[in-house]
C-alpha positions in Angstrom: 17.2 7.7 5.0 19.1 11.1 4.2 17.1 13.7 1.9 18.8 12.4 -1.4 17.9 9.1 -0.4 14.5 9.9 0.4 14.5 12.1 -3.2 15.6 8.9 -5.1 13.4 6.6 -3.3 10.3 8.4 -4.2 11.0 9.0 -7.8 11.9 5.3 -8.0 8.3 4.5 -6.3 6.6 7.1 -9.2 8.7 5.4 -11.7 8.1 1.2 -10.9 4.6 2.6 -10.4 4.2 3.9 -13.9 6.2 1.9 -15.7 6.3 -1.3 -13.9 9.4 -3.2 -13.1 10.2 -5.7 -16.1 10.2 -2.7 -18.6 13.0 -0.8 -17.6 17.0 -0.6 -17.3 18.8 1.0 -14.9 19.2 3.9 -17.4 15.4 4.4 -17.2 15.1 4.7 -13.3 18.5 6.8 -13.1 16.7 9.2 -15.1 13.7 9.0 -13.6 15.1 9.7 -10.4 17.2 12.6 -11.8 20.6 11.7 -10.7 24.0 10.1 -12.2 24.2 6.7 -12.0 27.1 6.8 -9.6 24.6 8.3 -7.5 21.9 6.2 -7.9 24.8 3.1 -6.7 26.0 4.8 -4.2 22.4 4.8 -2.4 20.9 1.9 -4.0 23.8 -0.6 -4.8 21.7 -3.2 -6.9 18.0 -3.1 -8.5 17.2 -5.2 -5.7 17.6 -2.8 -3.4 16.3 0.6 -5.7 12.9 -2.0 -5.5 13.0 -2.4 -2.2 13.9 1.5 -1.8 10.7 2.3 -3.8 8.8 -0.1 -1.7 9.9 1.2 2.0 8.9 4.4 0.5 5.4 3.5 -0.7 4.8 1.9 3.0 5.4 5.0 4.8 3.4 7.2 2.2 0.9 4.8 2.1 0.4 4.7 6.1 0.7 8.4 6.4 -2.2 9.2 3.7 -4.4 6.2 5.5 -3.2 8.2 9.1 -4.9 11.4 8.3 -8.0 11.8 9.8 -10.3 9.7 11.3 -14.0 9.1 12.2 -16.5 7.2 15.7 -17.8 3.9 15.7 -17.4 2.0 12.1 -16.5 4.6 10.0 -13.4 5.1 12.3 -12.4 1.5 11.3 -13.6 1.9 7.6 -11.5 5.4 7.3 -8.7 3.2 6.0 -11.1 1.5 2.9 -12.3 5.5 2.3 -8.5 6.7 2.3 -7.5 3.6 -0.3 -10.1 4.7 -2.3 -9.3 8.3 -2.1 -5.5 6.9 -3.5 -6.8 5.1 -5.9 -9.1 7.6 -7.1 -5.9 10.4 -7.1 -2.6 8.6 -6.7 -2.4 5.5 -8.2 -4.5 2.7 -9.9 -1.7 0.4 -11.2 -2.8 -2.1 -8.9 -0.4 -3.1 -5.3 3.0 -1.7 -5.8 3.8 -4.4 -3.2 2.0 -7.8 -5.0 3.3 -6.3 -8.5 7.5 -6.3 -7.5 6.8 -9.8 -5.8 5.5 -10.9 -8.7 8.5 -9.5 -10.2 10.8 -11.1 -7.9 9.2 -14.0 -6.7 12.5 -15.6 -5.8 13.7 -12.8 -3.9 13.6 -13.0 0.0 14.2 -8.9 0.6 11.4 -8.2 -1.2 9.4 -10.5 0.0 10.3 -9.4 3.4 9.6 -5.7 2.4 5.9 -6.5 1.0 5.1 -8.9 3.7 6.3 -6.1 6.3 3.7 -3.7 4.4 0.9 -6.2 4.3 1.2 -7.1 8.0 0.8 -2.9 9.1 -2.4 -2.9 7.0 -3.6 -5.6 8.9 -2.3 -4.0 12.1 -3.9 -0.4 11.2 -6.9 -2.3 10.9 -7.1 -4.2 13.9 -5.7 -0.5 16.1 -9.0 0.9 14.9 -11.2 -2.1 15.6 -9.9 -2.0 19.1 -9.8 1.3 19.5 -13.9 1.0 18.8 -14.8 -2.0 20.1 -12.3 -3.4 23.0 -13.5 -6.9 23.4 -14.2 -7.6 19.5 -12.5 -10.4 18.0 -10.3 -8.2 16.7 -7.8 -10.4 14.9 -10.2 -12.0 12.6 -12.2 -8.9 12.1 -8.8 -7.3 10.8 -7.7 -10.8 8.6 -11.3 -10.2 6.5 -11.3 -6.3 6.4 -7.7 -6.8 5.0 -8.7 -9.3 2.5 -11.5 -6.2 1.7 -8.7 -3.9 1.3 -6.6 -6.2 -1.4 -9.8 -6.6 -3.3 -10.7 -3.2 -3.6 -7.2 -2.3 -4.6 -7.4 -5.3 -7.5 -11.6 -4.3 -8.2 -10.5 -0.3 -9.0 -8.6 -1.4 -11.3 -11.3 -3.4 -13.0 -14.8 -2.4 -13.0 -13.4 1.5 -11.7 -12.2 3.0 -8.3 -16.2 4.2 -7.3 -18.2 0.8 -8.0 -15.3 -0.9 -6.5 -15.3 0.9 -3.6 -19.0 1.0 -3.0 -19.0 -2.6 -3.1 -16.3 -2.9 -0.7 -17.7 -0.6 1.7 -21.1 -2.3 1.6 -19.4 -5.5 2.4 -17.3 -3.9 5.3 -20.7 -2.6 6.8 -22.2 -5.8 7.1 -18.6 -7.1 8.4 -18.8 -5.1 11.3 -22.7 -4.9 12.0 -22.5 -8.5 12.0 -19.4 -8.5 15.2 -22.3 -5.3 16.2 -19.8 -2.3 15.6 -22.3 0.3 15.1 
């Protein structure tokens, strides 16, 4: 993506974020993202695309944020539960970006591409760090429920609040991994 790209992208993220994506017109996100509208077209051609622009965005900030820093044994896996938490708690707590334009869109195959792309390097992050501790683990299904963890905590924060929600998660995450004896 070029800089004004990049620009637009991420003021379209902060906007579908805040403001959710049935709510506003084109005239909304063109403000939002501070540039004409020929602009706006000329790098994002249809909504379609400004959501999926705002949603490419998100994944790389997302996996950047969970990327810094790290931890040994279990916390080294549950760094990425801490760092959603830490997002929710600062960031955002509008629920998934990625579930709430496919719920949007439901009919629409780029997006579902884009959200299913996301979901599947969550997973992937997940299972990196399980390996990374624990070599012969069964890695794949560890990652499947530690994902599933992940989604529920983002849904929970929302809910009963970003701490109890995250406490609970963690808890259950600890028992995940004792129980495949990552300690």
């Amino acid at each position: 993506m070029t800089d004004t790209q990049t620009r637009i992208a991420e003021n379209l993220d902060r906007q579908f974020s805040e403001m959710g994506f049935a709510t506003q017109g084109v005239e909304a996100l063109r403000l939002g993202a501070n540039v004409s509208l020929r602009t706006l077209y000329k790098y994002f051609p249809s909504r379609e695309a400004m959501v999926i622009g705002a949603l490419r965005h998100r994944d790389a900030a997302y996996a950047d944020w969970v990327g810094q820093g790290s931890g040994d044994g279990p916390d080294h896996v549950l760094h990425i539960l801490v760092r959603l938490s830490d997002w929710l708690g600062s960031v955002s707590n509008t629920g998934c970006l990625f579930r709430n334009a496919l719920a949007a869109y439901p009919e629409s195959d780029p997006i579902r591409d884009a959200v299913e792309t996301h979901k599947a390097r969550v997973r992937a992050m997940f299972c990196a760090r399980l390996l990374d501790v624990n070599s012969n683990c069964d890695a794949e299904g560890l990652s499947a429920s530690l994902f599933i963890l992940h989604e529920g905590l983002t849904e929970g924060a929302r809910l009963i609040g970003v701490k109890p929600a995250t406490d609970a998660t963690l808890h259950c995450a600890r028992a995940l991994l004792r129980s495949a004896d990552i300690q």
